[in-house]
ROVEX-594395 format. One record per residue (C-alpha): residue in three letters; x, y, z. Coordinates in steps of 0.1 Angstrom, whole numbers. Each point is the difference from the previous one (the first is absolute). Example, Ala and Ser with C-alpha at 12.3 -4.5 7.8 and 13.67 -1.06 7.14 Angstrom:
BEGIN
atom residuo: ALA&px: 123&py: -45&pz: 78 $
atom residuo: SER&px: 14&py: 34&pz: -7 $
This chain:
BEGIN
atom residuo: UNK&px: 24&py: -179&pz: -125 $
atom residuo: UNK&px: 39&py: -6&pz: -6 $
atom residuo: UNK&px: 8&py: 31&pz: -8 $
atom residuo: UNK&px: -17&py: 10&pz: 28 $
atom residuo: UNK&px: 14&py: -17&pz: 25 $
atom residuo: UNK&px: 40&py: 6&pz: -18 $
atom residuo: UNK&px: -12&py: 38&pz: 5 $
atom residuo: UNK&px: -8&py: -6&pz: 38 $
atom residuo: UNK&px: 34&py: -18&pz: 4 $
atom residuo: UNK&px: 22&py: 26&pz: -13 $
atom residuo: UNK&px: -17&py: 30&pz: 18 $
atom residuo: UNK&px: -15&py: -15&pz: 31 $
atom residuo: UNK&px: 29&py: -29&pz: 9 $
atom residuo: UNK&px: -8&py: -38&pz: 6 $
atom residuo: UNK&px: -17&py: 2&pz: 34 $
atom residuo: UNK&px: -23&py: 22&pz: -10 $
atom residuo: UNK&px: -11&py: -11&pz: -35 $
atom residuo: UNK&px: -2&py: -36&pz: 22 $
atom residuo: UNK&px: -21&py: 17&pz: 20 $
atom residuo: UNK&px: -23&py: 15&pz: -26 $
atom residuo: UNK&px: -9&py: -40&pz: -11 $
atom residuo: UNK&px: -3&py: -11&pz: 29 $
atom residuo: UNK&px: -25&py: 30&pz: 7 $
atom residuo: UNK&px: -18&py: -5&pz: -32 $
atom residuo: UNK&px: -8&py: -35&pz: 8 $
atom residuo: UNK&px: -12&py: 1&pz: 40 $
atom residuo: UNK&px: -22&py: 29&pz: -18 $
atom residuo: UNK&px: -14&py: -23&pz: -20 $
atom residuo: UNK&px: -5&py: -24&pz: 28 $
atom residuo: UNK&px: -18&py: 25&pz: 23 $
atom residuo: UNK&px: 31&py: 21&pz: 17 $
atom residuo: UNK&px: -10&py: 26&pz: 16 $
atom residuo: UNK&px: 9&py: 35&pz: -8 $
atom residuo: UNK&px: -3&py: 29&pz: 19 $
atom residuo: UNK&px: 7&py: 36&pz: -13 $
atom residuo: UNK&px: 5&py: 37&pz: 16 $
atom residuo: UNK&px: -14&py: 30&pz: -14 $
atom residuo: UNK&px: 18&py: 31&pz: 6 $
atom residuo: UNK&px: -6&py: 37&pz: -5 $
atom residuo: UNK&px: 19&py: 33&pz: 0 $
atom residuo: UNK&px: -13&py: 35&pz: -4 $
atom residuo: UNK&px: 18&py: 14&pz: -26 $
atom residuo: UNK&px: 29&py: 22&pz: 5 $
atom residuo: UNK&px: 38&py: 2&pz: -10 $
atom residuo: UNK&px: 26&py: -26&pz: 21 $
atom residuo: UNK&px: 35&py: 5&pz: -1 $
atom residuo: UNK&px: 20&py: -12&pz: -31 $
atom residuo: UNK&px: 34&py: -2&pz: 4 $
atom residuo: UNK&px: 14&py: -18&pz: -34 $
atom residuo: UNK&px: 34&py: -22&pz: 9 $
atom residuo: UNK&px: 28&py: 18&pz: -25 $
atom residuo: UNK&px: 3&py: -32&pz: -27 $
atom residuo: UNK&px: -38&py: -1&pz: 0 $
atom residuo: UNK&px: -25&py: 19&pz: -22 $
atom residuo: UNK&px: -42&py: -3&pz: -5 $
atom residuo: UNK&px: -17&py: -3&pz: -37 $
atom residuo: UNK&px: -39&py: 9&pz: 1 $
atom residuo: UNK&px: -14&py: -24&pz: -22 $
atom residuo: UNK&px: -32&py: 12&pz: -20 $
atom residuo: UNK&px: 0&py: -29&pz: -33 $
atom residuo: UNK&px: 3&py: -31&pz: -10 $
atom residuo: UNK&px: 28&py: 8&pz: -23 $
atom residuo: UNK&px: 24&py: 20&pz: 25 $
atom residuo: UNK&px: -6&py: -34&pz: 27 $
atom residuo: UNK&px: 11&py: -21&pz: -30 $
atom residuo: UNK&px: 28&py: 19&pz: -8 $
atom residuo: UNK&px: 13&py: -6&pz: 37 $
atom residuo: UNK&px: 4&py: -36&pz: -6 $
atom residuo: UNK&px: -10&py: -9&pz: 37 $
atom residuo: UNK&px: -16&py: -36&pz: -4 $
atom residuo: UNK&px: -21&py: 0&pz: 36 $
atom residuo: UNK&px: -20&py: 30&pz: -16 $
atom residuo: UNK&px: -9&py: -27&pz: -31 $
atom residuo: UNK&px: -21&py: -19&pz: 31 $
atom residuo: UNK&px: -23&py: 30&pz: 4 $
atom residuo: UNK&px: -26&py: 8&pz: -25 $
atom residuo: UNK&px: 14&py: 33&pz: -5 $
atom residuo: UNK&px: -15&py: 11&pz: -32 $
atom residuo: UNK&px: -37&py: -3&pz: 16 $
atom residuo: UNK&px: 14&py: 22&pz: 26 $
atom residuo: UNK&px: 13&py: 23&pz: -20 $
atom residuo: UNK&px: -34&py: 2&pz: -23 $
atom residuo: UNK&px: -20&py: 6&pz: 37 $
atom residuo: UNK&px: 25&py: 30&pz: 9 $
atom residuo: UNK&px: 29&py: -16&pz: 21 $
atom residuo: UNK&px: 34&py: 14&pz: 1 $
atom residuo: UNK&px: 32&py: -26&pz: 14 $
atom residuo: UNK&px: 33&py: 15&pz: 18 $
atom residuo: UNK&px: 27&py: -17&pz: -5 $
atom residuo: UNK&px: 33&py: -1&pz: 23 $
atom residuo: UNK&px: 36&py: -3&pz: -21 $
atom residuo: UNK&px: 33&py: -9&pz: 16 $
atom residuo: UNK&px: 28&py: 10&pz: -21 $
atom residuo: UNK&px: -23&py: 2&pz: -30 $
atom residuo: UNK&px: -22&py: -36&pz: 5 $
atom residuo: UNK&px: -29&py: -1&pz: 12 $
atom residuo: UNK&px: -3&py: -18&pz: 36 $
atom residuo: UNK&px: -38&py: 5&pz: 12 $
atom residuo: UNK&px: -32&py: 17&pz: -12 $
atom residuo: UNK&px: -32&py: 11&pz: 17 $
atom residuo: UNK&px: -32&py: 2&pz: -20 $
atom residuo: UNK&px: -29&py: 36&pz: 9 $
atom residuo: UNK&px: -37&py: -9&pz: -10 $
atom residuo: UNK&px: -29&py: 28&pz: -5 $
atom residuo: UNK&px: -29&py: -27&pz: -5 $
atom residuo: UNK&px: -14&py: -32&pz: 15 $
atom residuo: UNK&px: 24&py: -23&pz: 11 $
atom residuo: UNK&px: 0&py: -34&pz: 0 $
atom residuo: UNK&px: 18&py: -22&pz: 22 $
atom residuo: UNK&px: 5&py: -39&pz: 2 $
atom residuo: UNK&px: -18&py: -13&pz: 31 $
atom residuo: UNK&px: -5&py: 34&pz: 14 $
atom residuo: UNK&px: -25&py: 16&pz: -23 $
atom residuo: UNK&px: -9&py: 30&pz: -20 $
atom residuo: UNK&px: 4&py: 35&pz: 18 $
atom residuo: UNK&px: -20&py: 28&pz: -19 $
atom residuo: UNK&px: 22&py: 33&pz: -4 $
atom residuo: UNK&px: -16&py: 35&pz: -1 $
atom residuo: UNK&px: 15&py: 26&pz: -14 $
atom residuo: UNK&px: 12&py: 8&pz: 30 $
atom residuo: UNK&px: 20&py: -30&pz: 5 $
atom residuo: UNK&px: 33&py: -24&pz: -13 $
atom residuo: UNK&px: 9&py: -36&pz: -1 $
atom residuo: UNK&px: 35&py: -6&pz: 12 $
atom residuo: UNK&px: 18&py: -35&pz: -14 $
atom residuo: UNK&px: 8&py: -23&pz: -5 $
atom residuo: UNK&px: 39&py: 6&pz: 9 $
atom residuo: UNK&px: 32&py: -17&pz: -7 $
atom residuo: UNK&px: 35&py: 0&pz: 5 $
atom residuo: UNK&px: 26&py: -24&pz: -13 $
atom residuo: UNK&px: 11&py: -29&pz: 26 $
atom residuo: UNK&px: 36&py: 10&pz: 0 $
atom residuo: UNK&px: -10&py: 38&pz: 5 $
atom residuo: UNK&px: -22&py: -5&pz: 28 $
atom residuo: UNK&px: 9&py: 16&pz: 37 $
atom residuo: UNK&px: 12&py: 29&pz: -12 $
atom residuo: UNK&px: -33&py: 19&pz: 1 $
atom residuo: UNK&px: -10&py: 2&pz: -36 $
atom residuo: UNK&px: -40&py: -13&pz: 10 $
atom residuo: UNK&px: -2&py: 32&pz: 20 $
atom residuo: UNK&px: 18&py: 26&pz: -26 $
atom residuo: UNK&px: -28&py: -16&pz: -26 $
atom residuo: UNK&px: -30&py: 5&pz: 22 $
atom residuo: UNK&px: 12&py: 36&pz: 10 $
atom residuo: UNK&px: 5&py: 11&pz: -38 $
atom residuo: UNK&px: -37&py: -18&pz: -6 $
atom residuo: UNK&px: -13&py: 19&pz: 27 $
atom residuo: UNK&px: 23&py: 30&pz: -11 $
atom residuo: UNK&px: -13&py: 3&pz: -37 $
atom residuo: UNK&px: -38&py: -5&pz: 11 $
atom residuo: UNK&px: -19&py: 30&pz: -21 $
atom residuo: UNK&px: -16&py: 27&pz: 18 $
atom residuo: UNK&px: -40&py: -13&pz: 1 $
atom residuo: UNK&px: 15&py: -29&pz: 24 $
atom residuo: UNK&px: -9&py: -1&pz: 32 $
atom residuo: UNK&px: 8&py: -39&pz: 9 $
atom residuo: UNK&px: 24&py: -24&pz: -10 $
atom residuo: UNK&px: -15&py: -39&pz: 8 $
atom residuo: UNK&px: 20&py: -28&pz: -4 $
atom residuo: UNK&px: 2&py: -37&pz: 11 $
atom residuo: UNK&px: 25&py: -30&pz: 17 $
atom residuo: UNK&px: 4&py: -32&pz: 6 $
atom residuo: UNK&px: 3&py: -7&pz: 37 $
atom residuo: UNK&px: 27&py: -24&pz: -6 $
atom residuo: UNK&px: 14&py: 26&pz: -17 $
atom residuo: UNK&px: 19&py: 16&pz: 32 $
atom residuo: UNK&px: 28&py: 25&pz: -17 $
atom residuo: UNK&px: -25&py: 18&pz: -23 $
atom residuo: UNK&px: -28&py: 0&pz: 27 $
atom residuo: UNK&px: 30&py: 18&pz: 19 $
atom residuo: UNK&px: 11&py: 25&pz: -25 $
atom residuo: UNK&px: -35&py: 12&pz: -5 $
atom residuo: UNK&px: -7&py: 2&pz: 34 $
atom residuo: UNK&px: 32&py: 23&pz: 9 $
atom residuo: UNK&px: -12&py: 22&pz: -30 $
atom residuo: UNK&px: -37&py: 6&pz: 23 $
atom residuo: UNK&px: -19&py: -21&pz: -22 $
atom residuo: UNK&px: -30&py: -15&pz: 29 $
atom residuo: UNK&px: -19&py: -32&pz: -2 $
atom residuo: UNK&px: -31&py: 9&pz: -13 $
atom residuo: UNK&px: -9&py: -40&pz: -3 $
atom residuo: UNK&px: 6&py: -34&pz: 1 $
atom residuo: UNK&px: -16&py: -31&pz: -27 $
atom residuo: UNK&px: 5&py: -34&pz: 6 $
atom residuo: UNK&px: -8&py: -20&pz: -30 $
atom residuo: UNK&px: -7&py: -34&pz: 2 $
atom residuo: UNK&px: -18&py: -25&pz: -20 $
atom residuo: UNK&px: -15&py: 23&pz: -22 $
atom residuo: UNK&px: -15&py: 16&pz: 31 $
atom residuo: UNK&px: 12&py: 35&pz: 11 $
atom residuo: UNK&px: -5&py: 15&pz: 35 $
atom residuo: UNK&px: 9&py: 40&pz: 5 $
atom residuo: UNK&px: 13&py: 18&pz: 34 $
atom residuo: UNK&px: 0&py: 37&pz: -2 $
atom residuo: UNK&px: 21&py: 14&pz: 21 $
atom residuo: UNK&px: -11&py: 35&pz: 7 $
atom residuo: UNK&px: -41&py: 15&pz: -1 $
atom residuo: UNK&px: 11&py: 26&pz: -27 $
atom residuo: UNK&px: 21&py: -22&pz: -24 $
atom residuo: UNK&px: -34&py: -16&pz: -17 $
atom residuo: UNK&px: -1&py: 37&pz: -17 $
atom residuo: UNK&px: 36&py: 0&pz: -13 $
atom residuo: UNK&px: 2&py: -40&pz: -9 $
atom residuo: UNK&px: -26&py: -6&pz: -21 $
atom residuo: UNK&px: 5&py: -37&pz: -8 $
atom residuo: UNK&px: -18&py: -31&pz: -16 $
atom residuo: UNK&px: 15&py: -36&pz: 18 $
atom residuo: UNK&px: 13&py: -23&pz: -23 $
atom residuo: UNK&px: -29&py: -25&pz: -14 $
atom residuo: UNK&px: 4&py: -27&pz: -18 $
């Protein structure tokens, strides 16, 4: 749990690794959380790649350790590479600064649930970008190469935020990802809005249950 929390510090800042306590504890206690589903039809979105900054496509275990990025040690990476997943990775001046994560199968998310992919469809996330890199864009760059690099057969790209999470609801939003729906999870209880008739055929989704 340490090393944990010394990785949050250096990537994610003080406030924020504060902030992820604080959060884990009022969780405990009953918080409530409420998340956003999103959806995009698939489709290429412009990708316009700063000049000191380059994108890896990540398809092993091995090439993600090479890239020495700690935050990428937090996810389970090597399950999602055995399950298909493929990781992009944003570089500035050579070191990696953010990542974003594609997913072909069922995807599970804390206090949200588990979404069931077809083949016709593609996990987004989770993303990140380094605290001191942050307003500069980067979030939106890794969503549009995710999007970018989706292969042929899909139709969909799904993803989820946290509502609190204002800046990456934001950057998905101006990319014409639409709320598809909205969980809040509370108390081990999980109540579901959908948002549009249609969206119960693309989300296919199993509320968190504990």
């Amino acid at each position: 749990m340490l090393k944990k929390l010394l990785i949050f510090l250096r990537s994610d800042g003080p406030r924020a690794t504060l902030g992820f306590i604080a959060n884990g504890i009022l969780a405990k206690l009953g918080r409530k959380s409420v998340t956003i589903g999103l959806y995009r039809q698939a489709g290429q979105l412009p990708l316009d790649l700063p000049r000191t900054t380059t994108l890896l496509t990540v398809t092993n275990a091995e090439q993600l350790e090479a890239l020495h990025f700690d935050r990428l040690s937090l996810t389970p990476y090597r399950h999602w590479f055995e399950l298909g997943s493929v990781c992009h990775v944003l570089c500035r001046d050579n070191q990696p600064v953010g990542f974003g994560w594609t997913h072909f199968r069922q995807h599970h998310i804390d206090r949200f649930g588990l979404v069931d992919l077809d083949d016709n469809k593609a996990w987004l996330g989770p993303y990140f970008v380094l605290h001191n890199h942050r307003g500069h864009g980067y979030q939106r760059l890794l969503i549009a190469a995710c999007v970018n690099n989706l292969p042929p057969q899909i139709q969909y790209a799904l993803t989820s935020v946290n509502s609190r999470n204002t800046p990456s609801l934001r950057s998905f939003q101006r990319l014409d990802f639409t709320k598809a729906i909205t969980t809040t999870y509370q108390n081990s209880q999980t109540t579901l809005k959908h948002h549009t008739p249609q969206v119960e055929q693309i989300f296919r989704f199993s509320p968190e249950r504990e």
